[in-house]
N, CA, C and O atoms as a DFTB+ gen file, in Angstrom:
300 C
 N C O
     1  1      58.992    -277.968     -30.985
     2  2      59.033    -278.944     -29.926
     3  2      60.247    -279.855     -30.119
     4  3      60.499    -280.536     -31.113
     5  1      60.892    -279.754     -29.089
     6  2      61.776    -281.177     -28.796
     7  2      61.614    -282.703     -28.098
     8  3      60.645    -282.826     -27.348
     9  1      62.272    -283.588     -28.238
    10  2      62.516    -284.603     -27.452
    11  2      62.747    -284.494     -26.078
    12  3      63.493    -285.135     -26.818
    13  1      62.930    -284.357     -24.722
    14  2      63.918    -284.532     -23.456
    15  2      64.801    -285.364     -24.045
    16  3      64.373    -286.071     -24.957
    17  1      66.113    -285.455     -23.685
    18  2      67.361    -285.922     -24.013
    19  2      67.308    -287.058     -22.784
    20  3      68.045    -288.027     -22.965
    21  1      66.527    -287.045     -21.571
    22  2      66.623    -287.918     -20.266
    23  2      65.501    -288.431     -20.497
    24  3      65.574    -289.524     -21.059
    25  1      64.161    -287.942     -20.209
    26  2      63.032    -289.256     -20.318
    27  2      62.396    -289.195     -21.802
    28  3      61.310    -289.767     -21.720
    29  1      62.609    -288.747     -23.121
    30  2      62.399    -289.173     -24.013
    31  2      60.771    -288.041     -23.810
    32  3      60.385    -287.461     -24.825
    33  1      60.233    -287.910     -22.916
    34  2      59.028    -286.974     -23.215
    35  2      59.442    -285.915     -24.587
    36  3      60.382    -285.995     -25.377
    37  1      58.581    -285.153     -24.509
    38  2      58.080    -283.542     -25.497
    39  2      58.353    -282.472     -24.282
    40  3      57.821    -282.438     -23.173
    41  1      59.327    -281.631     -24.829
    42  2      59.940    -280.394     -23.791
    43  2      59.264    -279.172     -25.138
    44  3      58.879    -279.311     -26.299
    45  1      59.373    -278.270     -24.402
    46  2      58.489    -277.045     -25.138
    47  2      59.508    -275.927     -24.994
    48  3      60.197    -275.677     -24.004
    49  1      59.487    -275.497     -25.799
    50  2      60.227    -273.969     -25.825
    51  2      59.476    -272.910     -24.829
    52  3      58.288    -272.587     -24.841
    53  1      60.547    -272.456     -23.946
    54  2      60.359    -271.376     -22.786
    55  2      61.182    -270.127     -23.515
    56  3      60.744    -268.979     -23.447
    57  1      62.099    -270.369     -24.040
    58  2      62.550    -268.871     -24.826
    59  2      63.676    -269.204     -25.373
    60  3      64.450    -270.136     -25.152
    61  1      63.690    -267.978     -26.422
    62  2      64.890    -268.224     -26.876
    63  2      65.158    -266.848     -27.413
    64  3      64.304    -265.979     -27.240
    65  1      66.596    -266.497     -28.235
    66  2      67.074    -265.887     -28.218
    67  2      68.360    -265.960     -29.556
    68  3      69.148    -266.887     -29.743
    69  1      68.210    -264.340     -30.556
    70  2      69.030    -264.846     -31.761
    71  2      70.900    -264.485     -31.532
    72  3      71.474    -263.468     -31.141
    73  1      71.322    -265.575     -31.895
    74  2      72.805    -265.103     -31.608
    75  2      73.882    -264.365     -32.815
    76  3      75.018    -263.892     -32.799
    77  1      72.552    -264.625     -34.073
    78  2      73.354    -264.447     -35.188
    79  2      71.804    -263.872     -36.334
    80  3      70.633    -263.917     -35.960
    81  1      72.209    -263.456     -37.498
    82  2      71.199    -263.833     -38.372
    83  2      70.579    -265.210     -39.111
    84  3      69.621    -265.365     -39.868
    85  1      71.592    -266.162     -38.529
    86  2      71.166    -267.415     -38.644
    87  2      71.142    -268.463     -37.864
    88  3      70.620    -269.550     -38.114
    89  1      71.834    -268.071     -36.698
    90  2      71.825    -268.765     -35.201
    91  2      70.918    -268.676     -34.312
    92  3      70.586    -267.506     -34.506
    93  1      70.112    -269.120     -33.283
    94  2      69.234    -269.166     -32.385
    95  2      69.616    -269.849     -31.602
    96  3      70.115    -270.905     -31.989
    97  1      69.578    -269.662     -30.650
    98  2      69.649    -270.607     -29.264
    99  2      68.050    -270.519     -28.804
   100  3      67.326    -269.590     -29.164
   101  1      67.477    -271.918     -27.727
   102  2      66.489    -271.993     -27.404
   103  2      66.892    -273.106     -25.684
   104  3      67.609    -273.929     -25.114
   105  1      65.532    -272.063     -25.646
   106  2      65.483    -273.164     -23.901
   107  2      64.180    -273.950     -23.888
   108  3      63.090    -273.457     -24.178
   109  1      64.375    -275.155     -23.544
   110  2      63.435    -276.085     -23.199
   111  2      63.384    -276.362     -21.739
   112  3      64.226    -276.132     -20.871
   113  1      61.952    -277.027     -21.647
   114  2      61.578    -277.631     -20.253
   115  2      60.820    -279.043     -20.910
   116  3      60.102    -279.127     -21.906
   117  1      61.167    -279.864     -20.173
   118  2      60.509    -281.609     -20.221
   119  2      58.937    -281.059     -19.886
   120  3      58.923    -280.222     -18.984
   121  1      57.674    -281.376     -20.435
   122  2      56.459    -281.311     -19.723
   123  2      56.294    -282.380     -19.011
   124  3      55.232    -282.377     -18.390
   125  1      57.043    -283.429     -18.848
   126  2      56.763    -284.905     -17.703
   127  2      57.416    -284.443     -16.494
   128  3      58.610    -284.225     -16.291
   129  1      56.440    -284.338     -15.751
   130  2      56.256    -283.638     -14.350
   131  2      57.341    -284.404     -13.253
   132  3      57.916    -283.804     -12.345
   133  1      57.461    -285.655     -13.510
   134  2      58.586    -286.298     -13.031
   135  2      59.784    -286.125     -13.274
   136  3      60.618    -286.443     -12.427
   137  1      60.202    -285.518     -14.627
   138  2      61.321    -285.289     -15.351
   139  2      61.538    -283.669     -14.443
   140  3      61.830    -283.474     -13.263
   141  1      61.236    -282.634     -15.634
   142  2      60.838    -281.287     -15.563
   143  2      62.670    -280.963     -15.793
   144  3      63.397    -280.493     -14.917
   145  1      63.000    -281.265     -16.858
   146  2      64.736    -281.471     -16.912
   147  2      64.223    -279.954     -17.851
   148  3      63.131    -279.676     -18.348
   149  1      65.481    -279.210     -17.820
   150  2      65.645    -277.756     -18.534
   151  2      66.718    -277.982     -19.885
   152  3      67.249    -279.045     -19.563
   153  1      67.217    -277.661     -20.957
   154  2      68.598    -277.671     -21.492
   155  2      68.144    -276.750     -22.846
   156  3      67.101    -276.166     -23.139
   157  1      69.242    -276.890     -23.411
   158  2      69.354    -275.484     -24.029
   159  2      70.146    -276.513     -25.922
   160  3      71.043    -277.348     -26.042
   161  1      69.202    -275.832     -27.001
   162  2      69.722    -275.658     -28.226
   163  2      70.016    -274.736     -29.023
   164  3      69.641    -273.566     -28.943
   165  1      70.872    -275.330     -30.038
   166  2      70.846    -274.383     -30.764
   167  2      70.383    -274.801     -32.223
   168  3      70.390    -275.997     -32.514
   169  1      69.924    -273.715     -33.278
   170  2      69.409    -273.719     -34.322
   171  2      69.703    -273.225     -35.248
   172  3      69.973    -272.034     -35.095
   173  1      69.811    -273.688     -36.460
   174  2      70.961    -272.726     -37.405
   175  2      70.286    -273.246     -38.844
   176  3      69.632    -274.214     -39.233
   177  1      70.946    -271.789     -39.496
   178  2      70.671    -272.933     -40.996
   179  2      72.028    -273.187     -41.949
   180  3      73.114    -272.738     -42.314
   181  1      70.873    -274.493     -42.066
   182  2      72.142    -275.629     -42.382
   183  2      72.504    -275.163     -43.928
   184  3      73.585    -274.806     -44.395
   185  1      71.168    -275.298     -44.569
   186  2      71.565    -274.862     -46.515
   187  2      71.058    -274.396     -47.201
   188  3      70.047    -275.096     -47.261
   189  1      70.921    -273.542     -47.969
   190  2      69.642    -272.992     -48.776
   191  2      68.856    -273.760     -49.712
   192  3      69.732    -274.270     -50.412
   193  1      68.148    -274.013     -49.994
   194  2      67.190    -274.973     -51.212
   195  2      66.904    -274.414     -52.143
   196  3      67.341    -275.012     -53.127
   197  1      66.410    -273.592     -52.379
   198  2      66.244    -272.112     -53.449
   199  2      65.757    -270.869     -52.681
   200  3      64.893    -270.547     -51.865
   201  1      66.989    -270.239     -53.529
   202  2      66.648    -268.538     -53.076
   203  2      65.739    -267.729     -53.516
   204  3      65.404    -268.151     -54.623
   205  1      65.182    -266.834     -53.261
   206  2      64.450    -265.978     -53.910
   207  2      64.411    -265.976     -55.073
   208  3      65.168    -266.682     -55.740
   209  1      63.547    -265.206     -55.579
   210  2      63.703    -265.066     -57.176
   211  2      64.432    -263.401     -57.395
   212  3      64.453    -262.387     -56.698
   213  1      64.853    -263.688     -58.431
   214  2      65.110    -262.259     -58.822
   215  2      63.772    -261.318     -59.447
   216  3      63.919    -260.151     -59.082
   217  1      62.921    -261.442     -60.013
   218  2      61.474    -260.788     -60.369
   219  2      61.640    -259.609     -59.500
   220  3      61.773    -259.482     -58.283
   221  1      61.596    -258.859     -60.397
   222  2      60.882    -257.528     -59.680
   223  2      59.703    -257.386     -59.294
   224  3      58.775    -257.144     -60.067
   225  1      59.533    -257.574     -57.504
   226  2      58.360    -257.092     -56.928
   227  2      57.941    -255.926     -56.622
   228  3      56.761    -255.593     -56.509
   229  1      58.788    -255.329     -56.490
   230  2      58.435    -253.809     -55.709
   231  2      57.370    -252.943     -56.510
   232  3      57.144    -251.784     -56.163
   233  1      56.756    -253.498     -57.529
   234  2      55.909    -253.370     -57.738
   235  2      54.235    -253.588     -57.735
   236  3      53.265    -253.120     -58.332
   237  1      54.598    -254.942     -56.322
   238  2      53.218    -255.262     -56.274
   239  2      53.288    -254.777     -55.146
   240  3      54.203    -254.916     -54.335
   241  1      51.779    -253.847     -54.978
   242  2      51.570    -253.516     -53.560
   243  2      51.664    -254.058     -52.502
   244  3      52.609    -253.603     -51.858
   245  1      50.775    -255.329     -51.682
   246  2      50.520    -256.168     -51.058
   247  2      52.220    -256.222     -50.697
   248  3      52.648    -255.719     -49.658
   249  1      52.956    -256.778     -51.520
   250  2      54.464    -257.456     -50.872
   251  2      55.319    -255.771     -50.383
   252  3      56.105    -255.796     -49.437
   253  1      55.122    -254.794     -50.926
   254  2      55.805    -253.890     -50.744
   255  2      55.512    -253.418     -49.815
   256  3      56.368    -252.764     -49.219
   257  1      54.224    -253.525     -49.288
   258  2      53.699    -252.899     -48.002
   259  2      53.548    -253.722     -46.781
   260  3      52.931    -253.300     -45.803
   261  1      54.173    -255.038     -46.830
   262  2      54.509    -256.080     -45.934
   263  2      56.145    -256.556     -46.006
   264  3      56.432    -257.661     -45.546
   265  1      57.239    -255.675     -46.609
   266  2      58.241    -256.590     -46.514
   267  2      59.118    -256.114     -45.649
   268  3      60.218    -256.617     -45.417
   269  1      58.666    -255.142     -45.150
   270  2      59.630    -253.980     -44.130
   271  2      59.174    -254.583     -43.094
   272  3      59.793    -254.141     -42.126
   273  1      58.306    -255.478     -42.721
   274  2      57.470    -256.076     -41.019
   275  2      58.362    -257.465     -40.983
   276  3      58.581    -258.493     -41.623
   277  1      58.769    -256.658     -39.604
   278  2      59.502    -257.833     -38.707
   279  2      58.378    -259.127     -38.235
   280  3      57.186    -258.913     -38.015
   281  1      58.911    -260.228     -38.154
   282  2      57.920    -261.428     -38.413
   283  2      58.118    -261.786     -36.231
   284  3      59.147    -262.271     -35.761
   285  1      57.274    -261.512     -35.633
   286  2      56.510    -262.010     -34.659
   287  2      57.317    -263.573     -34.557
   288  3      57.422    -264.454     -35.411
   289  1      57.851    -263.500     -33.075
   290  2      58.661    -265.062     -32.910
   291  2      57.902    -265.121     -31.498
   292  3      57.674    -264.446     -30.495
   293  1      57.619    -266.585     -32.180
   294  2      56.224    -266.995     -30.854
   295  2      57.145    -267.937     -29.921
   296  3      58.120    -268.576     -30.318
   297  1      56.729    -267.904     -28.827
   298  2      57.471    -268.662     -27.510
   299  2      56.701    -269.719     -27.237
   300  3      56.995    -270.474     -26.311
């Protein structure tokens, strides 16, 4: 969720779309029915905090049989 940039309401993500492996663009709509303003961000990452570990997993089932699944991007 965002701000509106015009009446300060909560605008909701209507879709979005990846431009990069670390870029996203997104579209909003204002939910204040008076507003109903549209505009568009973008999303990126800024820095890493800690990376993975090095540990060898590929030995635990559970992660090996979930790391090939593409992760579901909710609108």
């Amino acid at each position: 969720m965002m701000y509106c940039p015009f009446c300060k309401g909560p605008a909701h993500t209507r879709t979005s779309r990846y431009l990069s492996e670390t870029v996203k663009q997104l579209y909003y709509q204002c939910t204040n029915v008076m507003c109903s303003a549209t505009f568009r961000t973008m999303e990126s990452v800024d820095s890493v905090i800690q990376r993975p570990s090095n540990t060898d997993l590929a030995g635990d089932e559970f992660i090996a049989a979930h790391s090939g699944k593409a992760r579901k991007q909710s609108l």
